[in-house]
C-alpha positions as CSV (number, residue, x, y, z in Angstrom):
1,X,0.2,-2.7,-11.7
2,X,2.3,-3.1,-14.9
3,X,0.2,-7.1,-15.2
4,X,-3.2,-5.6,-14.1
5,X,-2.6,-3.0,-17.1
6,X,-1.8,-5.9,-19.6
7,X,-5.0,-7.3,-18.9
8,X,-6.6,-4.5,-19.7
9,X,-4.7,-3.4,-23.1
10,X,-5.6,-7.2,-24.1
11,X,-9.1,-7.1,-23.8
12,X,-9.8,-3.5,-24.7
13,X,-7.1,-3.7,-27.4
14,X,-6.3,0.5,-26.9
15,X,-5.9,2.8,-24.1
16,X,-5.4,5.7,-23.2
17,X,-2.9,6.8,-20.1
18,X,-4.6,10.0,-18.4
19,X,-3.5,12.1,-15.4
20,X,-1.3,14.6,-14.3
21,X,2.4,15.7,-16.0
22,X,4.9,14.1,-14.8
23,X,3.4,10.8,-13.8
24,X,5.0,8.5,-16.0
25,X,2.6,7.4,-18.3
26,X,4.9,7.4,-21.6
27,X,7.6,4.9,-19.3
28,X,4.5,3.1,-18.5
29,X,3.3,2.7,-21.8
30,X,7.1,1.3,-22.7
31,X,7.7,-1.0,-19.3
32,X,4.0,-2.6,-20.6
33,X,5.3,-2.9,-24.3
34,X,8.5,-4.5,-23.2
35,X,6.7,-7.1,-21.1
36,X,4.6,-8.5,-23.8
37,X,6.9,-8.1,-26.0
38,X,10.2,-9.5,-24.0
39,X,8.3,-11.2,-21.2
40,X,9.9,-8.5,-19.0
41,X,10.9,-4.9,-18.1
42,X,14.3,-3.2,-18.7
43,X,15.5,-0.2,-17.2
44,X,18.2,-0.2,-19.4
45,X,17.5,-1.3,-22.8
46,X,21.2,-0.6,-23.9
47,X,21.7,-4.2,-21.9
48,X,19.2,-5.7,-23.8
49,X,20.6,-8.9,-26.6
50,X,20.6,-8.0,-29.9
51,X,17.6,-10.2,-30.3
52,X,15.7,-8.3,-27.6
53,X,16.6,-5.3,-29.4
54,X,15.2,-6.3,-32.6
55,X,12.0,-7.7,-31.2
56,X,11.2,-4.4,-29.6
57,X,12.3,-2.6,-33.0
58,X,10.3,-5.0,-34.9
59,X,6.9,-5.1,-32.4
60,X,6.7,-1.6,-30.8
61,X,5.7,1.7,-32.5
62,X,6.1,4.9,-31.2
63,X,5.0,8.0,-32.6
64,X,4.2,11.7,-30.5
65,X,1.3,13.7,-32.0
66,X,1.7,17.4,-32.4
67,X,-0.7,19.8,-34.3
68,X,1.3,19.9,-37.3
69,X,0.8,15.4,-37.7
70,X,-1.9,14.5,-40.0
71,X,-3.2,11.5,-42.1
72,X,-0.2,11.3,-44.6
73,X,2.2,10.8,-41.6
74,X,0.2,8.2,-39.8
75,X,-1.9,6.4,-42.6
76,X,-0.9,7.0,-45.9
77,X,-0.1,9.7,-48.7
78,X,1.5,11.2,-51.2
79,X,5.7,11.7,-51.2
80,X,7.9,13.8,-53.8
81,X,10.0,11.1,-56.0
82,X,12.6,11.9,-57.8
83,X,13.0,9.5,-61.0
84,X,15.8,6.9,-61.2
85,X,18.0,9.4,-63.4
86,X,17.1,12.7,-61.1
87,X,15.9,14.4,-64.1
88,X,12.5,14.6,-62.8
89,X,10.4,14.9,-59.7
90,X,7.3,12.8,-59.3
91,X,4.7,11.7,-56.4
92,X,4.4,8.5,-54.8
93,X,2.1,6.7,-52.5
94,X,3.6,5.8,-48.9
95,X,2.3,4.1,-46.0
96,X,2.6,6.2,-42.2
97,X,4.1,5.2,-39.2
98,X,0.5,2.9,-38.2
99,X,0.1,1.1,-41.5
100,X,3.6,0.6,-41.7
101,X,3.4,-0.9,-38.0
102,X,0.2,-2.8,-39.2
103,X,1.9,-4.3,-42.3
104,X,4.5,-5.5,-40.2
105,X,2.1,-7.1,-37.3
106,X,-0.3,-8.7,-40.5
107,X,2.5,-10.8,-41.9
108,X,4.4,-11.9,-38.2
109,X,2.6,-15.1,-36.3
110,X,4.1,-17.0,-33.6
111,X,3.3,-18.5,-30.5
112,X,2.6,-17.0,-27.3
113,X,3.2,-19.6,-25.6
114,X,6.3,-18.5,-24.2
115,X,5.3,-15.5,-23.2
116,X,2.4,-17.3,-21.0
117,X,4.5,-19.5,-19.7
118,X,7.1,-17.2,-18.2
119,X,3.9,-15.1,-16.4
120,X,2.5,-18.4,-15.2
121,X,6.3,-19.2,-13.6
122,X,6.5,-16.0,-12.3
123,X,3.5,-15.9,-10.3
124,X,4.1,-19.3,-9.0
125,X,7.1,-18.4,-8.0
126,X,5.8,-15.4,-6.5
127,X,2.5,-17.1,-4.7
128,X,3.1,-20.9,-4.0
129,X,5.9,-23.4,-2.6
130,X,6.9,-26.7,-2.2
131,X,5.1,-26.3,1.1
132,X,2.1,-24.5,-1.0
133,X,1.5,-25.8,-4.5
134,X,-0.4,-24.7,-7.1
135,X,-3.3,-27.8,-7.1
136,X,-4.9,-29.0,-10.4
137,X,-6.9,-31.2,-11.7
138,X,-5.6,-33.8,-14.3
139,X,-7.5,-33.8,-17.8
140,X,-10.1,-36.1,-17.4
141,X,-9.1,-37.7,-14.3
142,X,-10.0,-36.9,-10.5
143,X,-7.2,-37.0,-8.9
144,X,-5.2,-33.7,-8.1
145,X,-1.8,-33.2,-8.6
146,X,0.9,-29.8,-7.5
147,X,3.3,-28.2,-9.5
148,X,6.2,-25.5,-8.4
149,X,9.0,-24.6,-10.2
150,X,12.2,-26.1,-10.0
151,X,15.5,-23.7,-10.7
152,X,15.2,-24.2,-14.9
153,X,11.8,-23.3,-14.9
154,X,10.3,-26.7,-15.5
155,X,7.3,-27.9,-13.3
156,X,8.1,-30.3,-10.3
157,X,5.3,-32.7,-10.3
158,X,3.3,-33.7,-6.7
159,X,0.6,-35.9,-6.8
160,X,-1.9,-37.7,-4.0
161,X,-2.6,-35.7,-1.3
162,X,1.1,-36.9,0.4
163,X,2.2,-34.3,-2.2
164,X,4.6,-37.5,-3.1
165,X,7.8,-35.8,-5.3
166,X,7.0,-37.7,-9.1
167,X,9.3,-36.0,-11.8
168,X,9.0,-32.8,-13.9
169,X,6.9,-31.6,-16.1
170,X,8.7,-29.7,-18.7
171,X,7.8,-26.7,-21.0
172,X,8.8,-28.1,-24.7
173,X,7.0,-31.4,-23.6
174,X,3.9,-29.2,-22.1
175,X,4.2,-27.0,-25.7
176,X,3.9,-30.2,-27.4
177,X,0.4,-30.4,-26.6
178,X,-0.5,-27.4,-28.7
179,X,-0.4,-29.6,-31.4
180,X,-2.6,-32.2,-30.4
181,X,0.7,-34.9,-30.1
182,X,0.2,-36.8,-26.6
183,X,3.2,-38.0,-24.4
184,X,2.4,-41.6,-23.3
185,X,3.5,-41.1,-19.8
186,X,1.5,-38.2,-17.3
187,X,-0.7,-36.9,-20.6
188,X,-3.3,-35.7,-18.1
189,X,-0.7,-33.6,-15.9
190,X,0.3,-31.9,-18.9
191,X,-3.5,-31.4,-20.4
192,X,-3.9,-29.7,-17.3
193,X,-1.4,-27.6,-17.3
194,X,-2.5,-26.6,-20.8
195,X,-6.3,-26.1,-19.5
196,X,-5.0,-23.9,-16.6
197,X,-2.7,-21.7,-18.9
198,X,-5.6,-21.3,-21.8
199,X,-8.1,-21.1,-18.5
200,X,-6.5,-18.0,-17.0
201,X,-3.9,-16.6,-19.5
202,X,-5.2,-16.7,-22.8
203,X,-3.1,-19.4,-24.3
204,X,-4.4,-19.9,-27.0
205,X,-5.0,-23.5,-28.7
206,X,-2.8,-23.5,-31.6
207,X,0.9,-22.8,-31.5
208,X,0.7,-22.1,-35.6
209,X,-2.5,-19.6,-35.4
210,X,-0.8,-17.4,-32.1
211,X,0.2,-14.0,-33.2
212,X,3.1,-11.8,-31.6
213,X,1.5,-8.8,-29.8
214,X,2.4,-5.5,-31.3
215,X,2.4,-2.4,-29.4
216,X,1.9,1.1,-31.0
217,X,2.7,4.1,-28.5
218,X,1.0,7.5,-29.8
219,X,2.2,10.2,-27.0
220,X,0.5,13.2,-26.1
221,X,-2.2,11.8,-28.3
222,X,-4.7,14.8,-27.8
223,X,-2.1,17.7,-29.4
224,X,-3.2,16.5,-32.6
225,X,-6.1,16.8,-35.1
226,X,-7.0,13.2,-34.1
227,X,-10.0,13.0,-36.9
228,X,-8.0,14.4,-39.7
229,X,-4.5,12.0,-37.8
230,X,-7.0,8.5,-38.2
231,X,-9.8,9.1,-41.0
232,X,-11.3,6.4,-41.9
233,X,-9.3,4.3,-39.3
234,X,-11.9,5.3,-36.8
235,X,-14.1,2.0,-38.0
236,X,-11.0,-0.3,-38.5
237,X,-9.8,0.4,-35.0
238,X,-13.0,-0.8,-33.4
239,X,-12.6,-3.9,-31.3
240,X,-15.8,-5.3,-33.1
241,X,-14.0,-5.3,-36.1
242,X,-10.4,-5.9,-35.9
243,X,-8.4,-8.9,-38.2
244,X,-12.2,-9.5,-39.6
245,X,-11.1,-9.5,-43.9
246,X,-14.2,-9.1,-44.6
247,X,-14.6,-5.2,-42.6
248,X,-11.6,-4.3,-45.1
249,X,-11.6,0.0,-45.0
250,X,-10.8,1.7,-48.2
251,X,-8.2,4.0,-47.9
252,X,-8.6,7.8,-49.6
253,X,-5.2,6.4,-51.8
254,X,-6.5,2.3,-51.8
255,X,-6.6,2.8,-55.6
256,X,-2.8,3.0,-55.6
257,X,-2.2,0.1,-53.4
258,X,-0.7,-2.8,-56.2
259,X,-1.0,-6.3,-55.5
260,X,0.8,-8.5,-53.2
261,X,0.6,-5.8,-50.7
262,X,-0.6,-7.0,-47.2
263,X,-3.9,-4.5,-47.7
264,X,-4.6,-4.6,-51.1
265,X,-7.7,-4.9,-51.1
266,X,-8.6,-2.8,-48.6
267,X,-7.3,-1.9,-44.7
268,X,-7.7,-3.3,-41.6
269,X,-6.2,-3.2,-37.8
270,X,-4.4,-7.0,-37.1
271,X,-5.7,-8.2,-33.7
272,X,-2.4,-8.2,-32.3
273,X,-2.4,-5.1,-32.7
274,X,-2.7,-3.2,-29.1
275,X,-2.6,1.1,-28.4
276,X,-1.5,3.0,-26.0
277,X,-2.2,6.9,-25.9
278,X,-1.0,8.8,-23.6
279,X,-2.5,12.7,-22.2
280,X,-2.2,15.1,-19.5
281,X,-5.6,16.7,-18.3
282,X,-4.4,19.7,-17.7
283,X,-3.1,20.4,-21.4
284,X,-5.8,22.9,-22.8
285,X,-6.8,20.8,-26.3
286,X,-8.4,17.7,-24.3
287,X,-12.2,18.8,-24.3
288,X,-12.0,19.4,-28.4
289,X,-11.3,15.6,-28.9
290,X,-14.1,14.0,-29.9
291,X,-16.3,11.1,-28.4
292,X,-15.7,8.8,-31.8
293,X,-12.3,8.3,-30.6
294,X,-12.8,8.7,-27.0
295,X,-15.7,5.5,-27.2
296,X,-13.1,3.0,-29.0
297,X,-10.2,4.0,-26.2
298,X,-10.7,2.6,-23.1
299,X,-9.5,5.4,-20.2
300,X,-7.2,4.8,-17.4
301,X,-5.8,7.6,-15.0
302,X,-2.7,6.9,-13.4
303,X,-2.6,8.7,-9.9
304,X,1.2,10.4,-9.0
305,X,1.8,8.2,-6.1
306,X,1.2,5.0,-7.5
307,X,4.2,5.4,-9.9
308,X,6.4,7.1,-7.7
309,X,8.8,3.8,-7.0
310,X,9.2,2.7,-10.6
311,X,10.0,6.4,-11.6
312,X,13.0,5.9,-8.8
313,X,14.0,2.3,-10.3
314,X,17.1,3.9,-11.9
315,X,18.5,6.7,-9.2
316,X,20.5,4.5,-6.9
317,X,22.5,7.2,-6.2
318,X,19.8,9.6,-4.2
319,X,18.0,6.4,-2.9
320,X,17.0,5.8,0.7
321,X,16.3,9.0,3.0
322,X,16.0,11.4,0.2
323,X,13.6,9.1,-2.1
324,X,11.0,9.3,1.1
325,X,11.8,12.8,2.0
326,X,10.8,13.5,-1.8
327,X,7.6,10.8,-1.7
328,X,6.3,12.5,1.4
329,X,7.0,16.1,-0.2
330,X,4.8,15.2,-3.2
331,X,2.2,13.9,-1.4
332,X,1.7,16.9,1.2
333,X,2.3,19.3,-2.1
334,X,-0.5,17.3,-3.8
335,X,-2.7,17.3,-1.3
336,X,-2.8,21.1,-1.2
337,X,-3.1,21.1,-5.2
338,X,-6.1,19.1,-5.4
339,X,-8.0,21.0,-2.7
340,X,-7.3,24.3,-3.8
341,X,-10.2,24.8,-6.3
342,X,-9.6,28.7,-7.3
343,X,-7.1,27.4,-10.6
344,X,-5.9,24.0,-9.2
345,X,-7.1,20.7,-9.1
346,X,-6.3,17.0,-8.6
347,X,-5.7,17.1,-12.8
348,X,-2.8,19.9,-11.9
349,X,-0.8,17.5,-9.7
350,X,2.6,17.0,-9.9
351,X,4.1,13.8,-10.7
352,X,6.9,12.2,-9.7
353,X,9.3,12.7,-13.1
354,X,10.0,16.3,-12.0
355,X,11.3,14.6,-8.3
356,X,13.7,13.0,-10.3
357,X,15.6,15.9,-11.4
358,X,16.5,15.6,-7.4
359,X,19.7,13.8,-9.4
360,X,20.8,16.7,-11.1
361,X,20.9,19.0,-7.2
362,X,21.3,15.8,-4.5
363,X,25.0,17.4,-3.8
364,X,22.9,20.5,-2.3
365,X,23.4,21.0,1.7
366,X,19.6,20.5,1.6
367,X,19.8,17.4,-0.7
368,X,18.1,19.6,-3.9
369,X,14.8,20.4,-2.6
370,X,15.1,24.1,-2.3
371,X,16.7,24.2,-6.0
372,X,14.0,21.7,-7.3
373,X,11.6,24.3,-6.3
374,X,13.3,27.0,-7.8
375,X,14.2,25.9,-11.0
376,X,11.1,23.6,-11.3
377,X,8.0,23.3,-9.2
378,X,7.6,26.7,-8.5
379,X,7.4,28.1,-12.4
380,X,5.5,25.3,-13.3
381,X,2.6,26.0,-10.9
382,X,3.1,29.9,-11.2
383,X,2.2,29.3,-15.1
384,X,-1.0,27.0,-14.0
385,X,-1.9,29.9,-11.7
386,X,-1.3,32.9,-14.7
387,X,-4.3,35.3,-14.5
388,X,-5.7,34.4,-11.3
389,X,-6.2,36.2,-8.7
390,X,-4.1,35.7,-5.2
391,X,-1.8,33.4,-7.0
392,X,0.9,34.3,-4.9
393,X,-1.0,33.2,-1.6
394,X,-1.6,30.2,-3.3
395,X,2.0,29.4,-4.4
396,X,3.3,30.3,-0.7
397,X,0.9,27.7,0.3
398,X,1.4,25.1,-1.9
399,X,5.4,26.0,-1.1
400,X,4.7,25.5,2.8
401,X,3.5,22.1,2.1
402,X,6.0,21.4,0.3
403,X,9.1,22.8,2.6
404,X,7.1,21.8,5.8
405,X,5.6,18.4,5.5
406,X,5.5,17.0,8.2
407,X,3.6,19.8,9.9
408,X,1.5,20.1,6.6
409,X,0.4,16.6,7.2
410,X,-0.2,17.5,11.2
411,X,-2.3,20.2,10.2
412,X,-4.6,17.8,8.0
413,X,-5.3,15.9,10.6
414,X,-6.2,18.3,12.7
415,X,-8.7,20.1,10.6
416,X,-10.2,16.4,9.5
């Protein structure tokens, strides 16, 4: 799921997570942003190297809208200043949290080659063997050759249809190529390599002109103003027009920007720039955003079941019969949720974050479901349900489901 999303995010360049609370769209905005940025996913990002630390510090943003967030905390505005002696207090001109971000992503280039290349292992790893190679063509020859990976991630090198065992094909040597230098020996194994990687992953065809990819979370990105959070930014983010100089915006302080500044000169969005906004459909403010910012986002719900395992990654210690207990007591509860149309909803599902709270009661005789639905489920949908008539009925229902399913499930089947 986590790959098919990355395809997405890097042609449409900005999403925007939908679906109901509790699904885990924020962790699956920052599991995406780790993998391009690190190449993987960390549970734990305490474990991380200190370089992997500073590459996620360096190439993801993160900011949570609220109504009180506007254009000087995102873009640009004026600060207070105080002057070097303290005498007197002054205004300055300082970028936001997005133009910061966007400075930072305008002057960083690198390869992605390594980034590529560890996806291209892993799914060879993942979908061929020595038995079942990966079969290629070599750069302007016809012969096919094979390639697995051996244990240090190089290539093992097939060829003829034997499958005869030749060598290995190695990543700095197959890097090389970006660069137009040719190896005397196998130059056509490695070319096509190089075709298949550009082919299907985007390499691209110059290791100096590659840029890092930079990821910019905004959460809850409806609780804000969003025209009066972006401005003018609405053009500059457009897909059409991102890294282009010559679509430069000019910022309501661009007067004030002094040379040598990254966008002096006017602003723009670097290409390797990619967003993720996340939303809840329930939350009351998501009809009054409006369709300029809801045509440049490209819109991706993410159902409560199909997160439910990587919300569990981390809670070892309530694993095995409880984790399906719960799985199968969201689902029935769900299920009752999205039929029930007085109120209720498929949008008013509940996700499987508030299951993990399951940590907090597993000790319970009952393992913590009767005090998850206490302290948790219940008040939440009681407060969906304010105002509406037989909301009690409803909740007892929803409740059975819940408590009972098993027979909740029997009695679906029954009235299908």
């Amino acid at each position: 799921m986590i790959d098919e999303m990355i395809k997405l995010l890097e042609k449409a360049k900005q999403v925007v997570f939908t679906g109901a609370p509790g699904t885990g769209k924020t962790y699956l905005a920052r599991q995406i942003a780790q993998k391009m940025i690190l190449g993987k996913i960390v549970d734990d990002e305490s474990k991380l190297t200190l370089e992997e630390k500073t590459m996620l510090e360096e190439q993801m943003g993160f900011v949570q809208f609220h109504p009180s967030y506007d254009y000087t905390d995102f873009v640009e505005g004026l600060r207070p200043n105080k002057s070097p002696n303290g005498d007197t207090l002054g205004f300055e001109r300082r970028d936001g949290a997005f133009k910061k971000f966007c400075s930072r992503a305008a002057q960083k280039a690198d390869s992605n080659f390594d980034r590529v290349y560890e996806r291209f292992i892993s799914d060879i790893d993942e979908q061929y063997s020595e038995d079942n190679p990966l079969e290629l063509k070599t750069d302007g020859h016809n012969v096919s050759f094979y390639v697995y990976p051996n244990s240090n991630e190089s290539l093992n090198l097939l060829t003829g249809p034997s499958k005869k065992k030749q060598g290995s094909l190695t990543p700095d040597k197959i890097k090389t190529f970006l660069t137009d230098t040719p190896y005397k020996w196998w130059s056509g194994y490695y070319r096509g390599v190089l075709n298949y990687l550009k082919r299907k992953y985007g390499l691209s065809s110059s290791a100096r002109k590659t840029e890092k990819p930079y990821v910019f979370i905004i959460d809850e990105i409806n609780r804000g103003d969003i025209s009066k959070i972006f401005g003018e930014l609405f053009f500059a983010m457009d897909k059409g027009y991102r890294g282009k100089e010559a679509s430069r915006v000019k910022t309501q302080y661009d007067n004030l920007i002094e040379k040598g500044d990254v966008f002096y000169g006017g602003f723009y969005v670097p290409d390797n720039v990619y967003i993720i906004g996340t939303m809840n459909d329930i939350d009351r403010n998501v009809e009054s955003m409006d369709f300029a910012i809801r045509r440049r986002f490209t819109w991706k719900e993410i159902e409560p079941s199909a997160r439910f395992d990587a919300m569990w990654s981390d809670l070892d210690e309530i694993a095995g019969t409880v984790k399906e207990e719960a799985r199968r007591r969201m689902n029935t509860m769900n299920t009752v949720i999205a039929e029930t149309k007085n109120g209720l909803g498929p949008a008013y599902q509940i996700g499987p974050s508030y299951f993990r709270e399951l940590a907090t009661y597993h000790d319970d005789s009952d393992g913590g479901f009767a005090s998850l639905w206490e302290n948790h489920l219940k008040p939440l949908i009681k407060e969906y349900l304010r105002g509406f008539p037989n909301a009690d009925g409803i909740i007892d229902k929803i409740h059975g489901a819940y408590k009972n399913p098993l027979q909740a499930e029997g009695d679906a089947k029954e009235a299908e």
